[in-house]
Each structure stands twice: as structure tokens, then as C-alpha cells.
N, C-alpha and C positions, 0 to 999 in steps of 0.2 A: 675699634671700627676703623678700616681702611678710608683713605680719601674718596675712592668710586665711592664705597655705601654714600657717605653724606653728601657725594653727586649726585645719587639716583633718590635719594631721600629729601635733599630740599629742591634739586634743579638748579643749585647753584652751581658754577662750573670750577674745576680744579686750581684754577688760577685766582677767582675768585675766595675760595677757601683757604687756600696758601696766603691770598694777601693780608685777608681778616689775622688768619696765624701769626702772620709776620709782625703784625701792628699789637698781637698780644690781645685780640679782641676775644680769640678763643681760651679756656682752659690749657692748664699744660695736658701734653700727653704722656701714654704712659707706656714703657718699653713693652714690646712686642717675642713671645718667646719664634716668630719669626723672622728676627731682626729686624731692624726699623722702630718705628712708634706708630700707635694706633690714638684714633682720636677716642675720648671716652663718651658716655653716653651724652653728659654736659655741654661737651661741641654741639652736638647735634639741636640741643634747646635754644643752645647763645645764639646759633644759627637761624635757628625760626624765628629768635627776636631779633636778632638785625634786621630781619626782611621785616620783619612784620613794623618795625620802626621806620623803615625805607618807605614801606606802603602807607604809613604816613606823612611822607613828606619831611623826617628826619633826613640830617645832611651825614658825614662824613666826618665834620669837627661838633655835632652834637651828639650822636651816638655813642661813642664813648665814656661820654659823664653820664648816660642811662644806663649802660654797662656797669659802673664803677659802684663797687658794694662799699666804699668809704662813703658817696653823697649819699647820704642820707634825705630821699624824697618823701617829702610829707605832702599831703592831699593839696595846700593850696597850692606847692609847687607844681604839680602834675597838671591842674586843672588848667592855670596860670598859662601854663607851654603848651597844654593842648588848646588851650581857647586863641592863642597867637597863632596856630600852625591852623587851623578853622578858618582865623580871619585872615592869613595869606593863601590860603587855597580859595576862597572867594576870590578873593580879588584876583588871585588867576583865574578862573573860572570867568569873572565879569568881562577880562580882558580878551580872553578867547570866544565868549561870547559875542562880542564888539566884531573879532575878527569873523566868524564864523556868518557874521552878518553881512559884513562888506564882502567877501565873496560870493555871498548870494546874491546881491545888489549886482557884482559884474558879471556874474552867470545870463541875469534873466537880460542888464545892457546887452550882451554880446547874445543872447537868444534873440533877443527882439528885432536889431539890427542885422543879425545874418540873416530869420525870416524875411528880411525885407528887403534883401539882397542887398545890402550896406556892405561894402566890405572898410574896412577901417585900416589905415595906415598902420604900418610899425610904430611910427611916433605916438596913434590915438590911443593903439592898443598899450604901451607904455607909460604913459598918463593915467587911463584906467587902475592898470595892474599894480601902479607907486602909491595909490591913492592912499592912505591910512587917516 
């Protein structure tokens, strides 16, 4: 399988697929009686797991020890990493929460005040906007 196929098959992009390559995340490949190398069916799967470990919230230096057929993952491992990777996505979630709040707080100030034809300085409007 050429580099386009597993373009068009995950929507990863070429550069994307060459780096995984590069890093040795994918399978080897295997010569091409068209010259070159062809990736094997195999890329195309380690491929869905990366993302599918990325859409977890796996990093870049932990995906490769979920790759690696040496660690040997047993159940409380997995559970263990997934129950950490839960309680730091809350806690981003809480935090953008937090935020997603304060901007609606200077939404409905800055509604309320132009209704009333307030117009507010650079400096008040600056205050507001640093507010965290």
C-alpha cells in the first residue's frame, strides 16, 4: 500500500505518516515490484491506533510504550493509565469550564453596558478581558 492509500484511508497527512515511519512507530515495509516500498496492511492498523490513542489524550513520549509488543500490559496497567488520562481530562474540562464561564460573564457586562449606551475606555475594556 502506497503512502496516498493510508492518506486517504486514515486522513492522516503524508508528512504525518513519514514521521510515525521515521520514529519506527510503523511496521517495516516491504519492496515494491514497482520500485520503492509499499506500506503493509499492519501500517494501516498501528495507524488507527495512534489516532485512536491521540483521541485519547495519549502524548507523543507515551504512545510508543502502547506500541511496544515487549511491555507487556496487564489489565491493572491499562485500567491504572486510563483512570489518570479520565482524571486529567476532567480537570481540563473543569478548567475550560471556569473559562467558558468568565466569557459569558463579559459577554452579558459588555451587553448590558452598550444597551445603555456605556461605552467603556480601552483601559475598562482591558480589565475586563485580563480578568481570569
Amino acid at each position: 500500500m502506497r503512502i496516498g492509500e493510508l492518506t486517504r484511508k486514515t486522513g492522516m497527512a503524508p508528512a504525518t505518516i513519514r514521521f510515525y515511519d521515521a520514529k519506527g512507530w510503523l511496521p517495516k515495509k516491504k519492496s515494491s515490484t514497482r520500485g520503492g516500498n509499499e506500506f503493509k496492511q499492519a501500517a494501516l492498523e498501528r495507524l488507527q491506533l495512534i489516532k485512536s490513542c491521540q483521541c485519547l489524550g495519549f502524548t507523543q513520549e507515551e504512545i510508543p510504550k502502547l506500541l511496544d509488543k515487549e511491555v507487556k500490559w496487564d489489565h491493572h496497567s491499562i485500567m491504572l493509565r486510563l483512570k489518570e488520562k479520565y482524571t486529567e481530562l476532567s480537570e481540563t474540562v473543569e478548567r475550560l469550564e471556569a473559562r467558558k464561564e468568565l466569557i459569558a460573564d463579559i459577554i452579558e457586562t459588555l451587553d448590558e453596558n452598550w444597551a445603555k449606551g456605556v461605552h467603556m475606555t480601552s483601559g475598562e475594556l482591558e480589565k475586563i478581558l485580563s480578568t481570569e
